[in-house]
C-alpha positions in Angstrom: -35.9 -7.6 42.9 -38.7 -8.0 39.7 -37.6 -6.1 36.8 -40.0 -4.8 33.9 -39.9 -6.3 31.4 -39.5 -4.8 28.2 -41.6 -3.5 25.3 -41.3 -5.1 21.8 -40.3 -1.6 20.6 -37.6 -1.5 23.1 -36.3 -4.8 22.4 -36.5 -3.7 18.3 -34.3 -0.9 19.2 -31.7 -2.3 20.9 -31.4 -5.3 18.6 -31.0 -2.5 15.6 -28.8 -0.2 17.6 -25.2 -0.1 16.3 -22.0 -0.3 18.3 -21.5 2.0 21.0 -18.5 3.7 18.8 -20.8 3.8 15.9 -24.0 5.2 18.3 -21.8 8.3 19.2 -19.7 9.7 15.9 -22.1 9.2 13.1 -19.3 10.9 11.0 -17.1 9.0 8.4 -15.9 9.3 5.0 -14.0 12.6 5.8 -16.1 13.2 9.2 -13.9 12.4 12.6 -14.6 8.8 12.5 -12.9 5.9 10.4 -15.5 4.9 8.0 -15.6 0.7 7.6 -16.0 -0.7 3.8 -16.3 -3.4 2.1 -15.3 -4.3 -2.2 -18.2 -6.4 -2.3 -20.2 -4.5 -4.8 -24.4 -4.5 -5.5 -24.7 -7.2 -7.5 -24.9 -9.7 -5.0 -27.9 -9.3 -2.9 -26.9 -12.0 -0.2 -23.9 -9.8 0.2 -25.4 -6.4 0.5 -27.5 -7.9 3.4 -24.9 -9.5 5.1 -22.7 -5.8 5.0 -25.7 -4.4 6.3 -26.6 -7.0 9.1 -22.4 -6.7 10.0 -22.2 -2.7 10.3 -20.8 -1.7 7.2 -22.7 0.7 5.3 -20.2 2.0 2.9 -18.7 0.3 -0.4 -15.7 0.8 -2.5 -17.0 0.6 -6.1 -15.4 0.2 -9.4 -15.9 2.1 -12.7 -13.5 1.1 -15.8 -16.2 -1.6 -16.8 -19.2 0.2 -16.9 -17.4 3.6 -18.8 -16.3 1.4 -21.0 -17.4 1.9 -24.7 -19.0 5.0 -23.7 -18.2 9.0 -24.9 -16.9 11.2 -22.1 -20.2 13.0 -22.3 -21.9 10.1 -20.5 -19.4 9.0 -18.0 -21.5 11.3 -15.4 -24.9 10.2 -16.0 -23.2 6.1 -16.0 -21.8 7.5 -12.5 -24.7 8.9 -11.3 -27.0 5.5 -12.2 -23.9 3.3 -10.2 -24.2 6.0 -7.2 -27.5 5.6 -6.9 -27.5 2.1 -7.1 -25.6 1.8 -4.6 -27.6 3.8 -2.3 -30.7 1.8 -3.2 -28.8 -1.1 -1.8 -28.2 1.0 1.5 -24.9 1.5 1.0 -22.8 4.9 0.7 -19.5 4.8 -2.6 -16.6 5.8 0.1 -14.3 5.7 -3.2 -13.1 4.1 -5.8 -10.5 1.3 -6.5 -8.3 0.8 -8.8 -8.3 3.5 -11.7 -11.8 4.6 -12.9 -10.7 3.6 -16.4 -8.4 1.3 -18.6 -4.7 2.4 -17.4 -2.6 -0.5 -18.9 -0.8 1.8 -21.4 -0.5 5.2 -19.1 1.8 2.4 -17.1 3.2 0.8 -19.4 4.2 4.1 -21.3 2.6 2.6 -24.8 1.2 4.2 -28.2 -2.5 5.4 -26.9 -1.8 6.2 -23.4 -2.9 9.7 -24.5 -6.4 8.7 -25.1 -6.5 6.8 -21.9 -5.7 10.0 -20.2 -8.3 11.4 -22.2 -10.5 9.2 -20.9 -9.3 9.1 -16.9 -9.3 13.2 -17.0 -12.9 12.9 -18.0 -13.8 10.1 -15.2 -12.4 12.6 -12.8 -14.7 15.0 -13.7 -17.7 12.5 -13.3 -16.8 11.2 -10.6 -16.8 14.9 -8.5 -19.8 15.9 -10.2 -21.2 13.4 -8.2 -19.7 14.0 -5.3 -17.2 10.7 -5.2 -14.3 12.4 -3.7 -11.7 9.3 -3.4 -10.1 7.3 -6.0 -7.4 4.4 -5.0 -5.0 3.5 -7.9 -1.4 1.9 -8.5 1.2 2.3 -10.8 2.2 -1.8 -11.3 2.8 -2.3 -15.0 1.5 -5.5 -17.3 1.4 -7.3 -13.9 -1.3 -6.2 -10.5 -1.0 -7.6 -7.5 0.8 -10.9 -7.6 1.3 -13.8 -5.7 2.8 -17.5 -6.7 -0.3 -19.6 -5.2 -3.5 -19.0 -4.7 -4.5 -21.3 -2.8 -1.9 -22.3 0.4 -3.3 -24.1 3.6 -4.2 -21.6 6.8 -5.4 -21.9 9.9 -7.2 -25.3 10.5 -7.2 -25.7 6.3 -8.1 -22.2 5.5 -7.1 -21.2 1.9 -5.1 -18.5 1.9 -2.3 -17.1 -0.7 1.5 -16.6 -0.5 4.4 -15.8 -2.7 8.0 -16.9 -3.2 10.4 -14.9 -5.3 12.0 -17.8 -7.1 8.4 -19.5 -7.6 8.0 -16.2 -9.7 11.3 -15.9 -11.3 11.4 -19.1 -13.2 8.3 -17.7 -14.7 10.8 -15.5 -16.9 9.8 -12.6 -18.6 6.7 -11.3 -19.7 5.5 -10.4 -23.3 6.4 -6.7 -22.3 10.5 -8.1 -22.0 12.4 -5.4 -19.6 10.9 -2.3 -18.5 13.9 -0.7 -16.8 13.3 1.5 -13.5 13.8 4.8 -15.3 11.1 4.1 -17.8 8.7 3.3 -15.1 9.3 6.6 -13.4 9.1 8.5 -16.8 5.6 6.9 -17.2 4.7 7.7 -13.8 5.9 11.8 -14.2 3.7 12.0 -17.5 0.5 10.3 -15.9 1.0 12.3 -12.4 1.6 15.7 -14.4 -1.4 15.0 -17.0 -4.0 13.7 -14.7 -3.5 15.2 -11.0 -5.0 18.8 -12.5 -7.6 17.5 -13.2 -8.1 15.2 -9.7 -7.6 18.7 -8.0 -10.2 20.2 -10.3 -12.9 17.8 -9.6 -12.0 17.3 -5.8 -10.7 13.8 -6.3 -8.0 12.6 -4.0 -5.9 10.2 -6.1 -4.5 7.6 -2.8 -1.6 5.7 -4.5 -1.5 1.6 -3.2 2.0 0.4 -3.1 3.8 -2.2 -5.6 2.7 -5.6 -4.0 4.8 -7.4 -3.5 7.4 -4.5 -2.9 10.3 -6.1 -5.0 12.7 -3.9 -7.0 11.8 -6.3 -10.5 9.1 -9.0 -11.3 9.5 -11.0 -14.7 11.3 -8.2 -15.9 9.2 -5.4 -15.3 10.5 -2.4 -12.3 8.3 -2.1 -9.4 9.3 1.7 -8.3 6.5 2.3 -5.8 8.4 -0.6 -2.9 9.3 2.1 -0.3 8.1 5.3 1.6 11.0 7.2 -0.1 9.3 6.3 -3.6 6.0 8.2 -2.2 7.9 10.6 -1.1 9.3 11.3 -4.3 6.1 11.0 -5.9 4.6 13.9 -3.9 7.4 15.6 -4.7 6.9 15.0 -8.9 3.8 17.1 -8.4 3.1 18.2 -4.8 -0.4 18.5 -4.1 -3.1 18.1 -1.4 -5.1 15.6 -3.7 -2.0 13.5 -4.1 -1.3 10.9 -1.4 -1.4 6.9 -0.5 -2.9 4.3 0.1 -1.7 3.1 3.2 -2.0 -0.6 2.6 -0.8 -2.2 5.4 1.0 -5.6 4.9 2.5 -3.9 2.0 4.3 -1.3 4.0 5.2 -4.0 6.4 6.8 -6.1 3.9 9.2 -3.2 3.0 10.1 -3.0 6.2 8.9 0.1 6.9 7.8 1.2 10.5 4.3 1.7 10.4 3.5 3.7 13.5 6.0 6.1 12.4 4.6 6.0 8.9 1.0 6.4 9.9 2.1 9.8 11.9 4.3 11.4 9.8 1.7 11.2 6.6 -1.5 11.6 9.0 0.0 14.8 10.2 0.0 15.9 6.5 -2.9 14.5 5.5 -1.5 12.2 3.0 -3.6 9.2 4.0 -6.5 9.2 2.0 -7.7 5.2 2.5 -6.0 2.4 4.4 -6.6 -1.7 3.2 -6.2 -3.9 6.6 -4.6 -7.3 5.4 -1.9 -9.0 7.7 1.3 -10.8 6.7 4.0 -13.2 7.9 7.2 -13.2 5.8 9.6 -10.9 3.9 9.2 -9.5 0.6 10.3 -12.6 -0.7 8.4 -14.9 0.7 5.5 -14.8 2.6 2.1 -15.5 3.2 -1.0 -13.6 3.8 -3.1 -14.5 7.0 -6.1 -13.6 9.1 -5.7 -10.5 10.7 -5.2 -11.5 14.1 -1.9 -13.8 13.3 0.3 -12.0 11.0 3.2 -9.7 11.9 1.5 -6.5 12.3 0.2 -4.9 15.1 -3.5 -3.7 14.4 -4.3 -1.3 17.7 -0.4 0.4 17.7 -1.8 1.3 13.6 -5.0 2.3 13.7 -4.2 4.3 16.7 -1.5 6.0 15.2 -3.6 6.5 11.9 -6.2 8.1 14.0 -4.3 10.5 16.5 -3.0 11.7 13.5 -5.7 13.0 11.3 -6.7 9.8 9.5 -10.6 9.9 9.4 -11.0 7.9 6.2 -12.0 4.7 4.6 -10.6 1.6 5.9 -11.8 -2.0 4.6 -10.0 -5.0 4.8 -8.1 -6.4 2.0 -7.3 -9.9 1.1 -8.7 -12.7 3.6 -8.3 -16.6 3.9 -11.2 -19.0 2.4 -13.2 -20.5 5.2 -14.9 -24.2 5.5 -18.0 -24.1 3.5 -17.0 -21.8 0.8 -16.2 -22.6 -2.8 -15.8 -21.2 -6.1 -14.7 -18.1 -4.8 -12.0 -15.6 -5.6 -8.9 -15.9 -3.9 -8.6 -13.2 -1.1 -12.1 -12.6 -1.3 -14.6 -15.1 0.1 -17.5 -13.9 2.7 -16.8 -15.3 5.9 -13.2 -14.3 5.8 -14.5 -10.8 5.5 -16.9 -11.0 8.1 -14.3 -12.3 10.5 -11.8 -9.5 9.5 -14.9 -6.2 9.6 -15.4 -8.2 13.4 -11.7 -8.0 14.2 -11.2 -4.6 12.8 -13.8 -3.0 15.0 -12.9 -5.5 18.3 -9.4 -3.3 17.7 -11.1 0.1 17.4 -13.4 -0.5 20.4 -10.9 -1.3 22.2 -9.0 1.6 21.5 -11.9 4.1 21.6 -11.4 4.8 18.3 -14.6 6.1 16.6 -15.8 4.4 13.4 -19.3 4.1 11.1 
């Protein structure tokens, strides 16, 4: 039987129409659906469009760069100007990664830490005065996220990263020579106890991302965030509904934490606040970081678990391989790898009737 065909408006629609999960809960970012993001930023316009043709409407934006050199009295209007930015480029700030300001000292428990607390109480306040309500930070000292090589083959020659414990060790010390385990937590007390009033004041949830790798020491400087127990005690230095985790997924893998179990006991009290979706094979020790649907971890048994209970945040995905075609891009962060991961991330929520924007 002849069909009718249909109108040009009708085909415009449905080539414009987002996913069916998308269609129905038009709610993230705090709403009852998990909100998608990317880190790409504004400045690229060939990225902006491709979040836009791919779904993802919401970024996770940074700050310490542009408050830099400026009095606390602008901080809000430098906000404000980034915000809107932003929206221009059609996308919504889900939050804000890593600290909104310089941090090195508050970590690393140095001479001028106090005006860099100065100077994070006051990007707090900007930040809620304009309604950015999520802030991801860590607590790693001289050293960030590490890894040993950048660039390690993948999948059919994708470049991905991986790190080996030894590799790092011969390295020896940094210029910062041993930071003991008791300092770090010292450091940690004094920033939680100077700067989580004023998250709470400004409605800023501060989401802590794990020591990565989770290893006791690197190059002489204590890791103390490697374990649930360490968030727990965290919570515990200044309990709080504003203070809570990052739930960075390979990370908590590589502890050996069990995720599921994780993922329900903090959902239940609301201690999630963002989630980064990277996959892993390996130990703590050594691994390497893969595409997200050959690593270790189980996506669906996650995000459903996240999502049962309570967890209606940001998700994006974190590190990715470097695909054919690519070059001169920064490990963990090339395009197509993205675009792969932001498909397989909401293949995995369809599947589980897990609503997302």
């Amino acid at each position: 039987m002849a069909t009718a065909a249909a109108t040009p408006s009708a085909l415009a629609a449905l080539a414009s129409r987002n996913s069916p999960r998308k269609a129905d809960h038009d709610q993230g970012a705090s709403g009852t659906a998990i909100t998608l993001s990317l880190i790409w930023g504004i400045r690229d316009p060939h990225r902006v469009k491709l979040s836009e043709q791919i779904g993802v409407t919401h970024g996770i934006a940074g700050t310490d760069m542009i408050l830099r050199n400026l009095r606390h009295d602008q901080y809000a209007d430098a906000i404000g100007k980034l915000k809107a930015n932003y929206e221009a480029a059609g996308l919504k700030i889900a939050g804000i990664e890593s600290h909104p300001v310089d941090a090195d000292k508050i970590k690393l428990g140095l001479p001028g830490r106090d005006d860099q607390i100065a100077n994070y109480k006051a990007a707090l306040e900007a930040l809620g005065k304009n309604g950015i309500d999520l802030v991801c930070y860590d607590f790693m000292a001289g050293i960030d996220w590490y890894r040993s090589n950048l660039h390690t083959s993948s999948r059919c020659d994708s470049s991905t990263m991986d790190f080996d414990i030894a590799t790092a060790e011969a390295l020896g010390p940094t210029q910062w020579g041993q930071i003991s385990a008791e300092k770090m937590w010292s450091n940690m007390e004094y920033c939680l106890k100077a700067v989580m009033p004023a998250a709470e004041k400004a409605g800023v949830k501060m989401a802590l991302h794990p020591d990565d790798p989770p290893i006791p020491n690197l190059r002489g400087i204590s890791r103390i965030i490697i374990n649930a127990n360490a968030y727990r005690r965290v919570m515990k230095i200044l309990p709080s509904p504003f203070n809570g985790v990052t739930f960075e997924m390979s990370v908590f893998h590589l502890m050996g934490e069990n995720l599921p179990a994780l993922a329900r006991a903090w959902g239940r009290e609301n201690k999630i606040f963002f989630a980064h979706c990277r996959n892993v094979r390996g130990t703590r020790e050594h691994f390497a970081e893969t595409f997200q649907d050959n690593g270790d971890i189980d996506f669906g048994e996650v995000f459903q678990a996240l999502y049962d209970n309570g967890f209606h945040g940001p998700i994006r995905p974190d590190h990715d391989p470097i695909m054919d075609g690519e070059t001169h891009v920064e490990p963990g962060y090339g395009v197509t790898g993205k675009i792969f991961a932001i498909g397989y991330i909401k293949g995995v929520l369809e599947s589980r009737h897990i609503p997302y924007v």
